[in-house]
C-alpha positions as CSV (number, residue, x, y, z in Angstrom):
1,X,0.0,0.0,0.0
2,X,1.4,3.3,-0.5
3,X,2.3,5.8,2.2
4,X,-1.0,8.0,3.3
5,X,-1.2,10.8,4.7
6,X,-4.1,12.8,6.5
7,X,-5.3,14.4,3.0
8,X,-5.7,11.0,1.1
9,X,-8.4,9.6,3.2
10,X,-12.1,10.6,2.4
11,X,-14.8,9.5,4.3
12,X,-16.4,6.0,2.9
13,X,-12.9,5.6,2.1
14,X,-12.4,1.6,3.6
15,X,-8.9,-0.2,4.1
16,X,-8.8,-4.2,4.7
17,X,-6.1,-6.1,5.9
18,X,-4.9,-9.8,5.2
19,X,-5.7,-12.9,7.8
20,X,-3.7,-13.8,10.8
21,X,-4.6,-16.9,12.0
22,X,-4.1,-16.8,16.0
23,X,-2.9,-20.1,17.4
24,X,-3.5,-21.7,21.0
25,X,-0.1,-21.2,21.8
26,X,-0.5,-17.3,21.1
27,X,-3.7,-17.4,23.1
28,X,-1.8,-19.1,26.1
29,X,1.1,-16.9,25.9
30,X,-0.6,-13.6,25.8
31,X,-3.0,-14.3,28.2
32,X,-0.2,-15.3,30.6
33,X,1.1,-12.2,30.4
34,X,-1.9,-9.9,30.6
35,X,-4.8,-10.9,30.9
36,X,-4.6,-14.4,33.5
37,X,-7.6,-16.0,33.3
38,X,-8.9,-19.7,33.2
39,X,-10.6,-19.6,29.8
40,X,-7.5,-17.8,28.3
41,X,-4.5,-19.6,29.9
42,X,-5.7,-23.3,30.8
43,X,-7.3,-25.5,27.6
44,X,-8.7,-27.8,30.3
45,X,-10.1,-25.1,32.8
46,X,-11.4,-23.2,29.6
47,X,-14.1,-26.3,28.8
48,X,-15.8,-25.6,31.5
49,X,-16.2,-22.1,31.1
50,X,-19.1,-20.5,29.2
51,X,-17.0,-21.0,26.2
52,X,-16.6,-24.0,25.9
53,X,-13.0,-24.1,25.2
54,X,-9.7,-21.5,25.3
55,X,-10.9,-18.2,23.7
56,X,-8.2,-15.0,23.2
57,X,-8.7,-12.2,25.5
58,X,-10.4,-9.5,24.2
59,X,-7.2,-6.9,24.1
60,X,-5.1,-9.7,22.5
61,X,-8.1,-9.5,19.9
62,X,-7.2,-5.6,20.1
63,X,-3.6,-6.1,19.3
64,X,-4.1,-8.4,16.6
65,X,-6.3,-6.0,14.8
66,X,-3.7,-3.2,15.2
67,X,-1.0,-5.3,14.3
68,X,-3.3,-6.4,11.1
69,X,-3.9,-3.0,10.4
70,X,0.1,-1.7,10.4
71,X,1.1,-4.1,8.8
72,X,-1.1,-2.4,5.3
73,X,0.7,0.6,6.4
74,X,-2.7,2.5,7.1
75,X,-0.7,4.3,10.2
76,X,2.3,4.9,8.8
77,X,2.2,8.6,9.8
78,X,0.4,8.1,12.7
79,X,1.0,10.7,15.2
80,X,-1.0,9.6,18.0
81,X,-4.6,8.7,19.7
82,X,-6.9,10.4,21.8
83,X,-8.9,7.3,22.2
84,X,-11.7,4.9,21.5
85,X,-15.2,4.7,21.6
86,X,-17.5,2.0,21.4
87,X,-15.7,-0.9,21.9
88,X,-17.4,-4.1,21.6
89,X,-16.1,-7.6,21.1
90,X,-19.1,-9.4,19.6
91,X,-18.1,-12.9,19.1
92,X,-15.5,-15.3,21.1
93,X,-11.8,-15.6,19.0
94,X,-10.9,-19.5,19.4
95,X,-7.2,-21.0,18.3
96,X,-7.2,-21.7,14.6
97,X,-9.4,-18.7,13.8
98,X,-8.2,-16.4,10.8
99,X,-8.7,-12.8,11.7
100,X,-8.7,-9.5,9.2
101,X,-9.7,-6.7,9.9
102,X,-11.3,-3.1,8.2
103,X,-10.7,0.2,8.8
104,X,-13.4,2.5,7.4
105,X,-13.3,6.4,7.3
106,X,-16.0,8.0,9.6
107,X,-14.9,11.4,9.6
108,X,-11.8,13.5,8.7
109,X,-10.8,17.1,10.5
110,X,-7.7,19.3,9.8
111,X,-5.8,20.5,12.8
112,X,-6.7,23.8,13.4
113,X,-3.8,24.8,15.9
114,X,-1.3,22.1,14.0
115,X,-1.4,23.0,10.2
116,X,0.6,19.7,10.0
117,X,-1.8,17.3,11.0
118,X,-5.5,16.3,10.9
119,X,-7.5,13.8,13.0
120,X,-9.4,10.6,11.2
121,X,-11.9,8.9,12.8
122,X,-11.7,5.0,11.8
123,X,-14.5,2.7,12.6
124,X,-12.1,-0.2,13.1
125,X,-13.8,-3.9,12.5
126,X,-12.5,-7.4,12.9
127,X,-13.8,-10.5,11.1
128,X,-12.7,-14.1,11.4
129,X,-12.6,-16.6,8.6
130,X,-16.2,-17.2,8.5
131,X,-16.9,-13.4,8.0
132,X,-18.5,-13.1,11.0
133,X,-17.8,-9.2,13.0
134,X,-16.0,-10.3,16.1
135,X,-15.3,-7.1,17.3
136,X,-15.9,-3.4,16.6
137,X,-14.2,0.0,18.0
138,X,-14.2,3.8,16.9
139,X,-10.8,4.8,17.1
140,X,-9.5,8.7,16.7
141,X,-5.9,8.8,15.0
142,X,-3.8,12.3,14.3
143,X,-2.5,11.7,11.2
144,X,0.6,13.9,9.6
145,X,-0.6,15.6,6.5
146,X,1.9,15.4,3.3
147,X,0.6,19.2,2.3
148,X,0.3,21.9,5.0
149,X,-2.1,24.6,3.8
């Protein structure tokens, strides 16, 4: 993908990444790490759980989507957030799913103090291999602009 900057997006405008498929191993690991809990660290523990089996935390399905989304060089001159709204994780992420994820242009506003930057509003979606939305967030990101006006 080529490098964009603030004035290349338009609103509509949509950007989709290609699969990651997350493994029970990556489940285990992360979860260990951050987020320690039965149905994320322990295959056994997990059947018993309202899952049914070991599910990804929800902000390991965060960082996969990020990660998903850098890697098609979306943020390349990203300059920072101010946050998210409406997170939601609608469905559970189990080992050997294949996750992408969208980025669709909500809204797009020129600094008015910083003539070198403008703020996007991305409505940022993941889907797993079936095509089913597993989770859904409206994220803010300060993007450099390539022209300053």
């Amino acid at each position: 993908m080529a490098e964009l900057y603030f004035d290349d997006f338009k609103v509509g405008d949509t950007i989709a990444s290609s699969g990651m498929t997350v493994t029970e191993s990556q489940i285990i690991d992360f979860a260990m790490r951050y987020d320690f809990q039965p149905f994320h660290t322990d295959v056994e523990a997990a059947k018993e759980s309202i899952f049914g089996g070991l599910v990804a935390s929800g902000i390991h399905t965060i960082a996969v989507t990020f990660r998903l989304l850098l890697m098609t060089g979306l943020l390349k001159h990203n300059l920072g957030s101010p946050g998210f709204d409406e997170l939601r994780w609608l469905k559970p992420v189990h080992p050997g799913d294949t996750l992408s994820a969208v980025a669709e242009v909500l809204e797009c506003k020129p600094s008015k103090k910083h003539k070198d930057r403008g703020t996007i509003r991305f409505r940022y979606s993941t889907y797993n291999q079936n095509d089913e939305k597993v989770f859904t967030v409206i994220g803010s990101q300060i993007l450099r602009r390539l022209q300053i006006n």
